[in-house]
DSSP file (Angstrom, degrees, kcal/mol; ACC not computed):
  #  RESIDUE AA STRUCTURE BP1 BP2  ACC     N-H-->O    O-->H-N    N-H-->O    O-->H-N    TCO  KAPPA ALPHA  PHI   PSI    X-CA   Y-CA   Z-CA
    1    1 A X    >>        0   0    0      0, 0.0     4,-1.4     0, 0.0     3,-1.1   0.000 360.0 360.0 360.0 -38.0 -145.4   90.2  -67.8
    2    2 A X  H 3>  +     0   0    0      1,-0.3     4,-1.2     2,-0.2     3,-0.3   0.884 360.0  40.3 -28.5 -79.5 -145.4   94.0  -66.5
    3    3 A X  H 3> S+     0   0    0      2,-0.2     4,-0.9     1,-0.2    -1,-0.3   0.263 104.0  60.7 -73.9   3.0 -146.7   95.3  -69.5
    4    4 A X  H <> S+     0   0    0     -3,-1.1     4,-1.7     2,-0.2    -2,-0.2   0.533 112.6  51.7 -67.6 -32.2 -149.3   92.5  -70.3
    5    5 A X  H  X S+     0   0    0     -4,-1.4     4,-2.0    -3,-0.3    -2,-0.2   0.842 106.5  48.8 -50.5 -49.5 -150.5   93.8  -66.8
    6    6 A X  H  X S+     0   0    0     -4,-1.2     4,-2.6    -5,-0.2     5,-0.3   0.991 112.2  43.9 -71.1 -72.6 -150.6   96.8  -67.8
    7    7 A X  H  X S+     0   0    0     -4,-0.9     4,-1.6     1,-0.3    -2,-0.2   0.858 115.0  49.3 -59.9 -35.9 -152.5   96.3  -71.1
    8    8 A X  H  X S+     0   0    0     -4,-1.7     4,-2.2     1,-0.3    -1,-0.3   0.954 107.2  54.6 -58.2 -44.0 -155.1   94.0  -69.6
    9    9 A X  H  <>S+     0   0    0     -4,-2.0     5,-1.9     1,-0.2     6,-0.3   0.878 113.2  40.6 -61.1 -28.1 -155.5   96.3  -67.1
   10   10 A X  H ><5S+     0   0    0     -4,-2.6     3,-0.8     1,-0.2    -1,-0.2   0.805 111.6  60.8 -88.1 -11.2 -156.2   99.2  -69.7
   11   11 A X  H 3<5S+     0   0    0     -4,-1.6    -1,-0.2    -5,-0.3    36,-0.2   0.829 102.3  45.4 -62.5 -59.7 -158.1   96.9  -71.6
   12   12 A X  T 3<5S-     0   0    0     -4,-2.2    -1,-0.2    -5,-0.1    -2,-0.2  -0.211 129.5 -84.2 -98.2  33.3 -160.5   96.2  -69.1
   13   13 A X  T < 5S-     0   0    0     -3,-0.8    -3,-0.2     1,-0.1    -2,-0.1   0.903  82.8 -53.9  69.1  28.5 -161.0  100.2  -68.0
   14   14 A X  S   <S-     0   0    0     -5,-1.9     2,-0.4    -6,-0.1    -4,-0.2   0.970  78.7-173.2  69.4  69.5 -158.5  100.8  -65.7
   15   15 A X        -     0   0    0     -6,-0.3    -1,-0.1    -7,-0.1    -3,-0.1  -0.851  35.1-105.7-105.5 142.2 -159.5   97.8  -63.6
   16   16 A X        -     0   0    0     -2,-0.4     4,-0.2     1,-0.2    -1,-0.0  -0.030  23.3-115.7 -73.5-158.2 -157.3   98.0  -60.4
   17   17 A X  S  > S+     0   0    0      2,-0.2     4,-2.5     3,-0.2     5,-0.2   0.856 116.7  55.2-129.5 -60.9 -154.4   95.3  -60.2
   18   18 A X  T  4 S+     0   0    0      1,-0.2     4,-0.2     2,-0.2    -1,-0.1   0.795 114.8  41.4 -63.0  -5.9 -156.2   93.5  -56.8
   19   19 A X  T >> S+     0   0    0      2,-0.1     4,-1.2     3,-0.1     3,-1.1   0.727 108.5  62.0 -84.2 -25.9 -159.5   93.2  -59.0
   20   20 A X  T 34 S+     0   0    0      1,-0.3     3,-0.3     2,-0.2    -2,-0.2   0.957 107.7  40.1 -66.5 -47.2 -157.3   92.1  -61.8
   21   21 A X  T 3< S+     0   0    0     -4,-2.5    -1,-0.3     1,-0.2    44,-0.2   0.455 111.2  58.7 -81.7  -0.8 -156.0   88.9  -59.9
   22   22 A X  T <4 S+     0   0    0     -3,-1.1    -1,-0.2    -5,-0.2     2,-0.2   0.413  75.4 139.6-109.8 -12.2 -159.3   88.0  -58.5
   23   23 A X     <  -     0   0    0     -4,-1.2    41,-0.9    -3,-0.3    42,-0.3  -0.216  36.7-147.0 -34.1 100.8 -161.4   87.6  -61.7
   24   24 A X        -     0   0    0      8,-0.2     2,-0.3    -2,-0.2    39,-0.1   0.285  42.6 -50.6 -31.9 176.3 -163.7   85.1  -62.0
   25   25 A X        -     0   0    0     37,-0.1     7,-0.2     1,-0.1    -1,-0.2  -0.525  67.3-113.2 -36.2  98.4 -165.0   82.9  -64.8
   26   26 A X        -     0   0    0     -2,-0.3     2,-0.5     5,-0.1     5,-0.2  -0.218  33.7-141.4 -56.3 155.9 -166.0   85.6  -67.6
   27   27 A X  S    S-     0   0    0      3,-1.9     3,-0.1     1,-0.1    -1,-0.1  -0.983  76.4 -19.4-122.8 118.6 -170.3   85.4  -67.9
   28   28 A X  S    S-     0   0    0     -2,-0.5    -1,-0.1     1,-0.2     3,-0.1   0.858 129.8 -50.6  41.1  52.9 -171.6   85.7  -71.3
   29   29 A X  S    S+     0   0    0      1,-0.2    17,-1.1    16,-0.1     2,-0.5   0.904 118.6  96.5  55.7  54.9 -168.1   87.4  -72.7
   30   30 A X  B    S-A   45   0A   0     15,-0.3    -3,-1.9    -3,-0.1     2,-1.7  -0.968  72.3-129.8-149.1 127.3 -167.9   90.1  -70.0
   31   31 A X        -     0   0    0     13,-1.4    13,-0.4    -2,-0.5     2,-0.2  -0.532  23.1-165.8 -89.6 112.1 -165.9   89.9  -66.9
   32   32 A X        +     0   0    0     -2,-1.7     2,-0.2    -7,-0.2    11,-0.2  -0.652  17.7 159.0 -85.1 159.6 -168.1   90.9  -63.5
   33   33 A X  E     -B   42   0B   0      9,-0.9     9,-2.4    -2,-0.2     2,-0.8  -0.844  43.5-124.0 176.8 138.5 -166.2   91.6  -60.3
   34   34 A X  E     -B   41   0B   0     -2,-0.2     7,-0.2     7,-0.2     2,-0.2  -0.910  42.8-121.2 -96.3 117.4 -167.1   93.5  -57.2
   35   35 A X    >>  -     0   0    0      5,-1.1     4,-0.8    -2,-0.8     3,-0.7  -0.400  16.3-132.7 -65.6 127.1 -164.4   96.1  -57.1
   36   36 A X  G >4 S+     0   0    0      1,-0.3     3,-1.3     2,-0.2    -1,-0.1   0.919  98.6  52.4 -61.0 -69.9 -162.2   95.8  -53.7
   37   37 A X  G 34 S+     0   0    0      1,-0.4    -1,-0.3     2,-0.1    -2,-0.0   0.203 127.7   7.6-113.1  -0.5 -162.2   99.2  -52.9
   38   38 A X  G <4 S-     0   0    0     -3,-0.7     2,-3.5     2,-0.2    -1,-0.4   0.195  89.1-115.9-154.7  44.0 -165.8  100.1  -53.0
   39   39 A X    <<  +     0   0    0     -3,-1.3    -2,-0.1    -4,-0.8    -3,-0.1   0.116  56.9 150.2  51.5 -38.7 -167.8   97.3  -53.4
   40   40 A X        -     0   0    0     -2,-3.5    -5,-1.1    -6,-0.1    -2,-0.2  -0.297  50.0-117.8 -81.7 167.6 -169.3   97.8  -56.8
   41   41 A X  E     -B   34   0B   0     -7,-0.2     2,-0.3    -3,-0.1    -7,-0.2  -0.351  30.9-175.9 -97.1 115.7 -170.4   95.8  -59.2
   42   42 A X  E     -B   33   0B   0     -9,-2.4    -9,-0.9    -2,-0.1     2,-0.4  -0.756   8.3-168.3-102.3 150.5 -168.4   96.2  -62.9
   43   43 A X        -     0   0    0     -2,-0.3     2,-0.3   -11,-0.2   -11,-0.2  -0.899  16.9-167.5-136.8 117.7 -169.7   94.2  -65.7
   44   44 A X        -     0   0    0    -13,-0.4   -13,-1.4    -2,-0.4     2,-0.8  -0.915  18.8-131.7 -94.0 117.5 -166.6   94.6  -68.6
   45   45 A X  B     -A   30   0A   0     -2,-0.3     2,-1.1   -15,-0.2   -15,-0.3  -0.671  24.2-120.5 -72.0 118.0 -167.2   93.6  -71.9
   46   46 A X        -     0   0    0    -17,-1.1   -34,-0.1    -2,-0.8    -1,-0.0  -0.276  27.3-163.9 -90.4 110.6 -164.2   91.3  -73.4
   47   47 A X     >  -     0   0    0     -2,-1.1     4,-4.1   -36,-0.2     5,-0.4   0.017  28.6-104.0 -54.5 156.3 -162.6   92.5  -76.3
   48   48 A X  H >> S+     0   0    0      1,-0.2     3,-1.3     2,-0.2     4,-0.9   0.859 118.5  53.1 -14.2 -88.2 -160.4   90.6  -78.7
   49   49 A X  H 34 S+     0   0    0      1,-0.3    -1,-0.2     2,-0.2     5,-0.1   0.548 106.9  41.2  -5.0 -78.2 -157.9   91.9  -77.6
   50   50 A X  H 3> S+     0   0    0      2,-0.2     4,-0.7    -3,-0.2    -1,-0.3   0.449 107.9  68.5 -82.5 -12.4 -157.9   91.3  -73.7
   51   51 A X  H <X S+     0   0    0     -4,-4.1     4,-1.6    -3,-1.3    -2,-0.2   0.656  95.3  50.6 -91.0   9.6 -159.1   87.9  -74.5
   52   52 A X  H  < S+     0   0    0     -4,-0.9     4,-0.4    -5,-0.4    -2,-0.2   0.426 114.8  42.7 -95.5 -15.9 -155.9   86.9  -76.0
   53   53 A X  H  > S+     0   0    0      2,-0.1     4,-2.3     3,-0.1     3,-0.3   0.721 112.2  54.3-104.0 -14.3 -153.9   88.1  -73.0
   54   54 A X  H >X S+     0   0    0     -4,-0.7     3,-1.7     2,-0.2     4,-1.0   0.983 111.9  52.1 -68.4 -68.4 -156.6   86.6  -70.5
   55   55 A X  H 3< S+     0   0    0     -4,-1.6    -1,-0.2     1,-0.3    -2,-0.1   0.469 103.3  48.8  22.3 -69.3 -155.8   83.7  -72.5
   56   56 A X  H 34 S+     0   0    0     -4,-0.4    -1,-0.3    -3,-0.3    -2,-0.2   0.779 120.7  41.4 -97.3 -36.5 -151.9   83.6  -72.3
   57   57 A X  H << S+     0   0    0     -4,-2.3     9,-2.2    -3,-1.7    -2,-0.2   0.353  83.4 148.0-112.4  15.7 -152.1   83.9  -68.7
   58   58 A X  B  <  -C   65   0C   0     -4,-1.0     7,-0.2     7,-0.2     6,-0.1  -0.002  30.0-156.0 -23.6 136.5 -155.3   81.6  -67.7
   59   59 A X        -     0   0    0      5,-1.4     2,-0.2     4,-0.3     7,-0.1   0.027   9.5 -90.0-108.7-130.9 -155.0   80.2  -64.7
   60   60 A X  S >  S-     0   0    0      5,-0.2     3,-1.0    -2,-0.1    -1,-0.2  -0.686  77.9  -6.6-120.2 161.4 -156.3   77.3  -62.8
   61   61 A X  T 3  S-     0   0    0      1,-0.2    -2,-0.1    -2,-0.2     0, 0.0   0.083 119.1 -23.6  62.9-141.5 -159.2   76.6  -60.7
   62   62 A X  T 3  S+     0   0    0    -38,-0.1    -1,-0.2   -37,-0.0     2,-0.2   0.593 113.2  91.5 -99.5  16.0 -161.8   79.9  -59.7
   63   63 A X    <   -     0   0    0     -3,-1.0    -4,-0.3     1,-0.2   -39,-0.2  -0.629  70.0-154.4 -87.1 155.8 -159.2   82.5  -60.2
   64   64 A X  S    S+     0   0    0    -41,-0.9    -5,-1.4    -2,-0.2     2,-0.4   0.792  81.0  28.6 -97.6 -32.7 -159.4   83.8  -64.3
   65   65 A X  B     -C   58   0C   0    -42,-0.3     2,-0.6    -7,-0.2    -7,-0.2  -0.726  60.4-166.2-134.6 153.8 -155.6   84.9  -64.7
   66   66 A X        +     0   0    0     -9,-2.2   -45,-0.0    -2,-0.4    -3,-0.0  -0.791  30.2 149.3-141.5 104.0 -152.3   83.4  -62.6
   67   67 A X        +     0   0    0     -2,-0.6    -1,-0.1     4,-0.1     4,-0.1   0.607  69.5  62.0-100.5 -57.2 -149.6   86.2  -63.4
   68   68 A X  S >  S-     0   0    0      3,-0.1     3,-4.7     1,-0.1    -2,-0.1   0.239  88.0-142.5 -81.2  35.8 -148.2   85.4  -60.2
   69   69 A X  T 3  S-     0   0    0      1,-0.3    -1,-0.1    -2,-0.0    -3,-0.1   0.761  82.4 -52.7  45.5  24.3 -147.2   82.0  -60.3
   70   70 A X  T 3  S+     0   0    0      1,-0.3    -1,-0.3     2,-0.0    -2,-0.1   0.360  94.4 150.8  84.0  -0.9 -148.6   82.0  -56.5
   71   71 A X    <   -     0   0    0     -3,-4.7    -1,-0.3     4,-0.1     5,-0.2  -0.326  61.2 -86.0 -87.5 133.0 -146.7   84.9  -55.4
   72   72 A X        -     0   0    0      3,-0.1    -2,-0.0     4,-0.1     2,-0.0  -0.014  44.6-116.9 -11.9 170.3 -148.2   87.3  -52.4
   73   73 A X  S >> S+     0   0    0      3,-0.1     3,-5.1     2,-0.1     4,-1.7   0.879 117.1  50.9 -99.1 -85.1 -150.5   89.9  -54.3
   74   74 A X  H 3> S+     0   0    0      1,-0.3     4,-5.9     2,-0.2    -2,-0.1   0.685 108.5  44.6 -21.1 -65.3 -147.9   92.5  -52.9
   75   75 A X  H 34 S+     0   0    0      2,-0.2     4,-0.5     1,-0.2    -1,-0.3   0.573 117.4  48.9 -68.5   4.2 -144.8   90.8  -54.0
   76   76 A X  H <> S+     0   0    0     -3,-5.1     4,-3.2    -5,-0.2    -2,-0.2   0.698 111.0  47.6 -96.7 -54.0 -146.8   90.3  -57.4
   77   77 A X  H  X S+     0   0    0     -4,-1.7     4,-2.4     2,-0.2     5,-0.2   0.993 115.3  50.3 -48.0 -56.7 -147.8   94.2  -57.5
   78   78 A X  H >X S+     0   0    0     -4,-5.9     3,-2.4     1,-0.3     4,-1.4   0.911 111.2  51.9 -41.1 -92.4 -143.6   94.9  -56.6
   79   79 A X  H 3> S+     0   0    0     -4,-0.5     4,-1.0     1,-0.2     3,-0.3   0.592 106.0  43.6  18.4 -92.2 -143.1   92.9  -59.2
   80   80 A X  H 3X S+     0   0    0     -4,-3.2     4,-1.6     2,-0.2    -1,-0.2   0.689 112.1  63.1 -63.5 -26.5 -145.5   94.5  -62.3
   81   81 A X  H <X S+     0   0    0     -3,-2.4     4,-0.8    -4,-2.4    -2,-0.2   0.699 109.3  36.0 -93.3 -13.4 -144.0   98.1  -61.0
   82   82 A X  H >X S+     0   0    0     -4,-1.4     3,-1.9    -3,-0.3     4,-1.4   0.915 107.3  58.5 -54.2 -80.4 -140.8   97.3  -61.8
   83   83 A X  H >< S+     0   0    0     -4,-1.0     3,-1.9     1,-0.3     4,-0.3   0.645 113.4  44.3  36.2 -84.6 -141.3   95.6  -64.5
   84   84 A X  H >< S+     0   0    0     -4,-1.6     3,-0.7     1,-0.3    -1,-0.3   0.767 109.0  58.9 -50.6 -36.2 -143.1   99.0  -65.8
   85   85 A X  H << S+     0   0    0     -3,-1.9    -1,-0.3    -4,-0.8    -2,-0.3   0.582  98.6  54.9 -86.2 -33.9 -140.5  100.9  -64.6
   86   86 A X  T << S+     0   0    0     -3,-1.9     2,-0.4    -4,-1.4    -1,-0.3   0.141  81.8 115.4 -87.6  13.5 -137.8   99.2  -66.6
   87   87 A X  S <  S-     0   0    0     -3,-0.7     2,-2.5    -5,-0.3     5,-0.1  -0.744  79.3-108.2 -75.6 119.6 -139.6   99.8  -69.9
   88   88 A X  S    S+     0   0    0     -2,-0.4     2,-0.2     4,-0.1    -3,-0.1  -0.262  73.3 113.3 -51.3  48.8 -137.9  101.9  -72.2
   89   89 A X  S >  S-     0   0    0     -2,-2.5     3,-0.9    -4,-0.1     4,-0.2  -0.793  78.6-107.7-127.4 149.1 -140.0  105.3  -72.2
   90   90 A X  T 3  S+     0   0    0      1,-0.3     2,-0.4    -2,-0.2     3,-0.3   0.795 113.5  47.6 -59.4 -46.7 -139.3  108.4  -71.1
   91   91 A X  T 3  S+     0   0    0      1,-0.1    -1,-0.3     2,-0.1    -3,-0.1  -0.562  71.9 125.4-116.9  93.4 -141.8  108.1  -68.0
   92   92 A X    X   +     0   0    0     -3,-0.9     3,-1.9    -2,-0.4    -1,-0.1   0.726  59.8  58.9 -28.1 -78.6 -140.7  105.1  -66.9
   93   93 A X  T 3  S+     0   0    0     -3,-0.3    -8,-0.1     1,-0.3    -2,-0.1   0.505 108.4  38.7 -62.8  -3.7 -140.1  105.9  -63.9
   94   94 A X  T 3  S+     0   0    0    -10,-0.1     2,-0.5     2,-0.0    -1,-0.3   0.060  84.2 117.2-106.4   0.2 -143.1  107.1  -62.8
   95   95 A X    <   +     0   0    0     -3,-1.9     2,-0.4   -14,-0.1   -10,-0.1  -0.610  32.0 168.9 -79.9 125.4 -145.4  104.7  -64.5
   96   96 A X    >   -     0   0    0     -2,-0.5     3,-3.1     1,-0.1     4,-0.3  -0.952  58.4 -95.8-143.1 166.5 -147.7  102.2  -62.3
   97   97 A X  G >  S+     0   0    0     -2,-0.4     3,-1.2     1,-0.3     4,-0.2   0.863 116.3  83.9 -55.9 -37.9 -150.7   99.9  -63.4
   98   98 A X  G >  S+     0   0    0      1,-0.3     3,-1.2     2,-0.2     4,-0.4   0.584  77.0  66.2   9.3 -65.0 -152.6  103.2  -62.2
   99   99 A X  G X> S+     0   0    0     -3,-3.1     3,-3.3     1,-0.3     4,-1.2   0.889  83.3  62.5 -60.6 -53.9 -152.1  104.7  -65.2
  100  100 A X  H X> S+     0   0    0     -3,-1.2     4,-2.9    -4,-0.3     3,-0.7   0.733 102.3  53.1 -48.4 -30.0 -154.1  102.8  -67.5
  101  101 A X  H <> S+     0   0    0     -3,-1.2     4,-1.0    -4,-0.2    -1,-0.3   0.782 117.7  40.3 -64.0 -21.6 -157.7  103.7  -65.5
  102  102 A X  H <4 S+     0   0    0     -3,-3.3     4,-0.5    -4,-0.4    -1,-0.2   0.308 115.1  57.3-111.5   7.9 -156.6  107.8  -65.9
  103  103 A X  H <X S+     0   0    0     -4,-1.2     4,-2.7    -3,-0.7    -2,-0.2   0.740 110.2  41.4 -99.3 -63.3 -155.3  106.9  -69.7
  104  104 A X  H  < S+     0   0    0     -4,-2.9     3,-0.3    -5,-0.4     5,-0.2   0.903 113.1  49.8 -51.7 -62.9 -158.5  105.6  -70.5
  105  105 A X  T >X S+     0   0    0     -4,-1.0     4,-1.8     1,-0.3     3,-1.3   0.917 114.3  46.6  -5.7 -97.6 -160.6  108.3  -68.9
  106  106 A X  H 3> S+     0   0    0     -4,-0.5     4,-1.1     1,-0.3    -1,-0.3   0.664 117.9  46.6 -58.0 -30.8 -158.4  111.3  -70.7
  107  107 A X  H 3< S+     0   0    0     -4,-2.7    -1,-0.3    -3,-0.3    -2,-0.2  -0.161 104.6  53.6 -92.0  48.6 -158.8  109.3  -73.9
  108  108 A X  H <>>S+     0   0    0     -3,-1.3     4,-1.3    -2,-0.1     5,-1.3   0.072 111.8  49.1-153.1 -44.5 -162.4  108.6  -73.9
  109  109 A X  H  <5S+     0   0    0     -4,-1.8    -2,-0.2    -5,-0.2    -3,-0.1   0.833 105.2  64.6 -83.9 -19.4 -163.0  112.6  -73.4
  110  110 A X  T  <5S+     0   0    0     -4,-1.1    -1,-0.2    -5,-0.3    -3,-0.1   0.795 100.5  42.8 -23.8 -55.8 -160.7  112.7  -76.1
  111  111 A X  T  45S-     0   0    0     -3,-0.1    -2,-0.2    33,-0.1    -1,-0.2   0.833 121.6-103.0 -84.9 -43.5 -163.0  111.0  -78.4
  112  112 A X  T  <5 +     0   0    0     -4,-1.3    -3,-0.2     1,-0.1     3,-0.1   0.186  57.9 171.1 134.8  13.1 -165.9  113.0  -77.2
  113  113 A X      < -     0   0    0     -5,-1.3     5,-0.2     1,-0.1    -5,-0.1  -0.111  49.6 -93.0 -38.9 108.2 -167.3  110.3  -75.1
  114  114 A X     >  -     0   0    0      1,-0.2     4,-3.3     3,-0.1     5,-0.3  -0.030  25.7-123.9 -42.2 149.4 -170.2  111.8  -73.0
  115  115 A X  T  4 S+     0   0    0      2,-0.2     4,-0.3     1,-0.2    -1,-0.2   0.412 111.3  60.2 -73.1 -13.1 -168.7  112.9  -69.6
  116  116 A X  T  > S+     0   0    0      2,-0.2     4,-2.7     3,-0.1     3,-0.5   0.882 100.6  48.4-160.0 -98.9 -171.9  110.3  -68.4
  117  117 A X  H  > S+     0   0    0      1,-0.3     4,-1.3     2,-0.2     3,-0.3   0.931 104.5  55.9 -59.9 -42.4 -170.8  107.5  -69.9
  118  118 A X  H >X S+     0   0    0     -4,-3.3     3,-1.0    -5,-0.2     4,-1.0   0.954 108.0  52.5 -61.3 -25.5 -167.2  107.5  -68.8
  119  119 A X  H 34>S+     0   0    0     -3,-0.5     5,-2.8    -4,-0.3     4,-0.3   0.874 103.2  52.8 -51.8 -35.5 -168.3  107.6  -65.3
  120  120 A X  H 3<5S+     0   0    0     -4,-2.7    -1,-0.3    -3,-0.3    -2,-0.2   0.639 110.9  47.4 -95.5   0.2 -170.3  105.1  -65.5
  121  121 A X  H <<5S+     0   0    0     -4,-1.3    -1,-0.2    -3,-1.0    -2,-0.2   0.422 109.8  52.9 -85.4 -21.2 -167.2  103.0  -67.0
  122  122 A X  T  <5S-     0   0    0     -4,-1.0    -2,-0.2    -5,-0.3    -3,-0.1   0.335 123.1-108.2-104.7 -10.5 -164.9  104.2  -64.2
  123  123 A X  T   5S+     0   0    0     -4,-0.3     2,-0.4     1,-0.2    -3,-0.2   0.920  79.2 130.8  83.0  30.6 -167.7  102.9  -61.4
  124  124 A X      < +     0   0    0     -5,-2.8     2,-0.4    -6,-0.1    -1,-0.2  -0.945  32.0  81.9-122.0 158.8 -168.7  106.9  -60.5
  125  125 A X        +     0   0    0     -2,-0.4     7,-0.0    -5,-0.0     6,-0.0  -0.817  46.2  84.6 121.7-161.0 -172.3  107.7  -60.5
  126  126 A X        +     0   0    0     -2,-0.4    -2,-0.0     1,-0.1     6,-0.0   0.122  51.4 117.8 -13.5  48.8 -174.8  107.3  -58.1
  127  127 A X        +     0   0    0      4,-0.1     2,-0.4     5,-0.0    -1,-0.1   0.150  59.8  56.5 -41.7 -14.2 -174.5  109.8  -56.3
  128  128 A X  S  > S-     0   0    0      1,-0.1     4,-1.2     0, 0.0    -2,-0.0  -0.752  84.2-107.7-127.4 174.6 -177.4  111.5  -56.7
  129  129 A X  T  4 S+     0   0    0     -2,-0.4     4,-0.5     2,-0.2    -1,-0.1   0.960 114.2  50.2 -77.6 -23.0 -180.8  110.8  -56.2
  130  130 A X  T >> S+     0   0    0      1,-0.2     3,-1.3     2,-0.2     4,-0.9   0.871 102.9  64.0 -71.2 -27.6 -181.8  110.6  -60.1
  131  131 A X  T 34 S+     0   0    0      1,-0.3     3,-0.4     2,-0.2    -1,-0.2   0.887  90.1  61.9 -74.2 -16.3 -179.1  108.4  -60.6
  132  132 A X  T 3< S+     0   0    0     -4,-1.2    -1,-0.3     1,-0.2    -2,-0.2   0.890 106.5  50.5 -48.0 -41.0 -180.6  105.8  -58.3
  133  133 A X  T <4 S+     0   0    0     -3,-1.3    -1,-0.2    -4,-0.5    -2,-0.2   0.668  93.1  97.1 -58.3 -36.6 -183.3  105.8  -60.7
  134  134 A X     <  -     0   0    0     -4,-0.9     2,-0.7    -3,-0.4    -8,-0.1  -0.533  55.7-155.2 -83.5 118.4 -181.1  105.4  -63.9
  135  135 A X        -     0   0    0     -2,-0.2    -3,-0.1     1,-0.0    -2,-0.0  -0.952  21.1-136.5 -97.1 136.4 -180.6  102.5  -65.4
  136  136 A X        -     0   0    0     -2,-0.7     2,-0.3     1,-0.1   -19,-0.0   0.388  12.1-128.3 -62.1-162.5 -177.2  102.7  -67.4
  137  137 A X     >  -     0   0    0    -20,-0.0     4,-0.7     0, 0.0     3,-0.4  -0.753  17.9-157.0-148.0 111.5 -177.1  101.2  -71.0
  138  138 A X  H  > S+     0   0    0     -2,-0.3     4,-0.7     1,-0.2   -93,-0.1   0.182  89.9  64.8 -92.0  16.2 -173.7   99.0  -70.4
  139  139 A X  H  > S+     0   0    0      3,-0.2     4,-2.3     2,-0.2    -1,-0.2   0.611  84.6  64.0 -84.7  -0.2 -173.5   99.3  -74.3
  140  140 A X  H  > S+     0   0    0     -3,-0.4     4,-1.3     2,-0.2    -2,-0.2   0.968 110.4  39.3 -90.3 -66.1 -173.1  102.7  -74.3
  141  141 A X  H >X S+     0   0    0     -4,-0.7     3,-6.2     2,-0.2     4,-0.7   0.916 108.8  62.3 -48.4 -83.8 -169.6  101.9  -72.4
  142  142 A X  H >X S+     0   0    0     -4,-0.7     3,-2.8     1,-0.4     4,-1.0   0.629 106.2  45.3  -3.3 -95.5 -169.0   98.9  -74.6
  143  143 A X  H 3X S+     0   0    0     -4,-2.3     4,-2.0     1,-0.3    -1,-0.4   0.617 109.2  55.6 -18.7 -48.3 -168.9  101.2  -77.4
  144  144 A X  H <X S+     0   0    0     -3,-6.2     4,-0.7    -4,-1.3    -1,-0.3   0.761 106.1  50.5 -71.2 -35.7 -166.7  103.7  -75.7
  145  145 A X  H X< S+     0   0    0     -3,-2.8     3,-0.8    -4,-0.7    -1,-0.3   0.861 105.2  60.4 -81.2 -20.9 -164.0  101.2  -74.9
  146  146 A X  H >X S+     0   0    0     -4,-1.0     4,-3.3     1,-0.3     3,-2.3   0.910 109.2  41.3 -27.4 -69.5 -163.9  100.0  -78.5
  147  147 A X  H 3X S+     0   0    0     -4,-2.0     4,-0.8     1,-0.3    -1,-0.3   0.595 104.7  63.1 -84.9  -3.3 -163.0  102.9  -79.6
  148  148 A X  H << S+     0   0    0     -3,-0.8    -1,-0.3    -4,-0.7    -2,-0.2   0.463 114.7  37.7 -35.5 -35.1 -160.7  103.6  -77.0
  149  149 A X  H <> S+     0   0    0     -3,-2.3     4,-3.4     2,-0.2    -2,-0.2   0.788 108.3  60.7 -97.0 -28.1 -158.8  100.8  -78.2
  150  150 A X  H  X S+     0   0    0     -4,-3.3     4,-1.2     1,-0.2     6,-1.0   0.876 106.9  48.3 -59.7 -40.5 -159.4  101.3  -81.8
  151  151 A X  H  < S+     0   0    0     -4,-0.8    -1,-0.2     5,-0.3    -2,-0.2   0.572 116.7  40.6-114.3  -6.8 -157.6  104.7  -81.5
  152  152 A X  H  4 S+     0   0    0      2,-0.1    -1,-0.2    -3,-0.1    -2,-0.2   0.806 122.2  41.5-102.6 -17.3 -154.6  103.5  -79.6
  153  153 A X  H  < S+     0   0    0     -4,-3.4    -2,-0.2     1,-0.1    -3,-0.2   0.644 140.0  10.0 -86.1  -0.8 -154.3  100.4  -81.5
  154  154 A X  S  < S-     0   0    0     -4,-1.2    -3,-0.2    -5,-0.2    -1,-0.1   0.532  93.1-112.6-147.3  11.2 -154.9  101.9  -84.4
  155  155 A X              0   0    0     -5,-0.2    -4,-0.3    -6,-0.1    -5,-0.1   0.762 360.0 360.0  53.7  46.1 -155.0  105.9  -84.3
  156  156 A X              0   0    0     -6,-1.0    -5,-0.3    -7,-0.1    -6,-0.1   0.421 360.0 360.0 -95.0 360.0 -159.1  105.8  -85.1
C-alpha cells in the first residue's frame, strides 16, 4: 500500500498525504481539494494512470480513496512511512510521501518546464500583485504533468 501512496501521491503533483485521504468525488476528470496547509484551491487533472490506483483503493461514501481501512490519519501516515522505508532502495531510509511533491518539481525543470508553470502546479504564486491579475492556463500544468509521467514511466 506504501508505495501506491506514494505513486498517487506523485501522480497527483506531490499532493500532501492529509489532502490525499480527504479527496472528494473527482469533477469533470480532475480532482479539486482545498489544500490543508494553506487553504488553496488545486484543481489536478486525472491521468490514466492515477485513475487506476484511485480505483484499487475507492472508498465508500464522500471520501475518494480508503487506504486506511479507518485507521487515525496518523496511524495511517506511520503506516505508509514504513512501508516506504522498507522498500528495497538504497534511500530507503530516508524516503517519506514528501518526496514525490520535490521529485516532481526537480523533474519538471528537468524537462524544461517554465519555472511559472511549475509554481503554479505546486500551489506558489500569488504573491505579487500581477499575479492577482493572472489567470493561470490549468492546461499548461496538465501538459507538464504528462510528461512528467511520460519520462518516468517511460524515459520520454
Amino acid at each position: 500500500m506504501a508505495l501506491d501512496v506514494f505513486r498517487l501521491s506523485f501522480l497527483l503533483i506531490g499532493i500532501n498525504p492529509v489532502d490525499l485521504v480527504a479527496l472528494g468525488a473527482p469533477v469533470n476528470g480532475r480532482v479539486e481539494y482545498r489544500r490543508a496547509k494553506t487553504g488553496r484551491l488545486y484543481s489536478v487533472k486525472l491521468e490514466p494512470e492515477a485513475s487506476a490506483l484511485i480505483e484499487k483503493y475507492r472508498g465508500a461514501g464522500a471520501r475518494l480513496l480508503d487506504f486506511g481501512r479507518g485507521l487515525p490519519y496518523k496511524t495511517f501516515l506511520v503506516r505508509v512511512t514504513r512501508g516506504l522505508h522498507s522498500l528495497d532502495v538504497p534511500f530507503a531510509a530516508e524516503l517519506t510521501i514528501y518526496w514525490g511533491r520535490h521529485t516532481w518539481a526537480t523533474l519538471a525543470a528537468g524537462l524544461d518546464v517554465p519555472k511559472d508553470t511549475i509554481a503554479a502546479a505546486l500551489g506558489h504564486g500569488a504573491n505579487t500583485v500581477t499575479d492577482v491579475y493572472i489567470d493561470f492556463d490549468r492546461r499548461k500544468v496538465d501538459v507538464a504533468n504528462r510528461r512528467v509521467i511520460d519520462l518516468v514511466l517511460h524515459g520520454e
